[in-house]
N, C-alpha and C positions, 0 to 999 in steps of 0.2 A: 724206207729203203731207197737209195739212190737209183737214178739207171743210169746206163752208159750215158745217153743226151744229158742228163742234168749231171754228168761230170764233164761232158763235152763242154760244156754251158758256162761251169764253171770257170774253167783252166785258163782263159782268155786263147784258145788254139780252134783252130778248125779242126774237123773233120781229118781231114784231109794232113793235116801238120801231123797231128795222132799220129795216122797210120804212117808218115815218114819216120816217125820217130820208131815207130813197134817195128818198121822195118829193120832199121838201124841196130836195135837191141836185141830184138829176134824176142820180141816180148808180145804177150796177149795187147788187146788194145785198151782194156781197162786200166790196166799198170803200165801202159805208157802214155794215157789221159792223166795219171797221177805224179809221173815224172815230169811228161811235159808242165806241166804246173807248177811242180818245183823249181826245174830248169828255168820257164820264162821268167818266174818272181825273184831269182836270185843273181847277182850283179852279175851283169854284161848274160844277161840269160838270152834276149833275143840272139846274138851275136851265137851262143851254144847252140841254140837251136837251128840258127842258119848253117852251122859247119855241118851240123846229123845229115840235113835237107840236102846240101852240096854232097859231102858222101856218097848219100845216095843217087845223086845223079852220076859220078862216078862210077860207081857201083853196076846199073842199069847201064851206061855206055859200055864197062868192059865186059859185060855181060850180049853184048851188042843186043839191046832191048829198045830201041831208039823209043818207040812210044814210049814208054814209061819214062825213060829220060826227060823225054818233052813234057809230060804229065808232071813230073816232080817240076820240074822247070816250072812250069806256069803255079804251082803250088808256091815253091820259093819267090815268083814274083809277088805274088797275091801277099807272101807271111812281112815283105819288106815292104812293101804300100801301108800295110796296116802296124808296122814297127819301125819309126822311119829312122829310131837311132841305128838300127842297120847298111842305110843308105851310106856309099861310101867309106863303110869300114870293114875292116878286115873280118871274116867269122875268128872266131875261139879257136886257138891252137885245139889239134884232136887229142893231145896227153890233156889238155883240159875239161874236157869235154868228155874224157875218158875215167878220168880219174870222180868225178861231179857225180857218173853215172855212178862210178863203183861205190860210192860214199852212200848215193841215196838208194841202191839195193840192200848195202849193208844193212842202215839202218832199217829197212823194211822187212827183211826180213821176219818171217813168225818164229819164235822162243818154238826150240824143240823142245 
C-alpha cells in the first residue's frame, strides 16, 4: 500500500504545492497529491499549477491573512525555480484550470 510520502515522492510536487492545491479544490490531500500529478504531467501543467498557487494568494490576501499570503508566495517561488518553463510566462487561464479539474474528478470518480 502506498503512503501519502510515496505519493508525495511520486507527483514531482512538494509538500507544500499539495496542500496549495487541496486548498484550491477544498480536497483531502491524498486526491490532490493525485491531481497535482495529473495536472503537472499534462501540457503547460506547471503554468496550471502556478494559476491554483496564485489563486491562492489572492485568496489569503482578501481574506487579509497576510502570513499565509507570504507562505504561498515563497512556496510559488520555490515551485518556479524548480519549473523554470514557468519563468516569464503567464499561468493558465482559471476556465482552464477549471475545466482540467473538472475533467479529472470526473473521471475519478468510484462507479456507484
Amino acid at each position: 500500500m502506498l503512503t501519502f510520502d510515496d505519493c508525495v515522492a511520486l507527483c514531482d510536487l512538494t509538500e507544500e504545492e499539495i496542500a496549495a492545491i487541496a486548498e484550491h479544490e477544498h480536497l483531502p490531500m491524498i486526491v490532490a497529491a493525485e491531481l497535482g500529478n495529473y495536472l503537472i504531467h499534462g501540457p503547460d501543467g506547471a503554468l496550471r499549477v502556478k494559476r491554483i498557487i496564485l489563486d491562492d494568494v489572492t485568496a489569503a490576501n482578501r481574506a487579509g491573512d497576510v502570513r499565509h499570503a507570504l507562505t504561498l508566495k515563497l512556496v510559488l517561488r520555490h515551485f518556479v525555480e524548480r519549473h523554470p518553463e514557468c519563468k516569464k510566462r503567464r499561468p493558465a487561464p482559471r476556465r482552464v484550470v477549471s475545466e482540467t479539474v473538472r475533467q479529472f474528478l470526473e473521471t475519478t470518480q468510484p462507479a456507484a
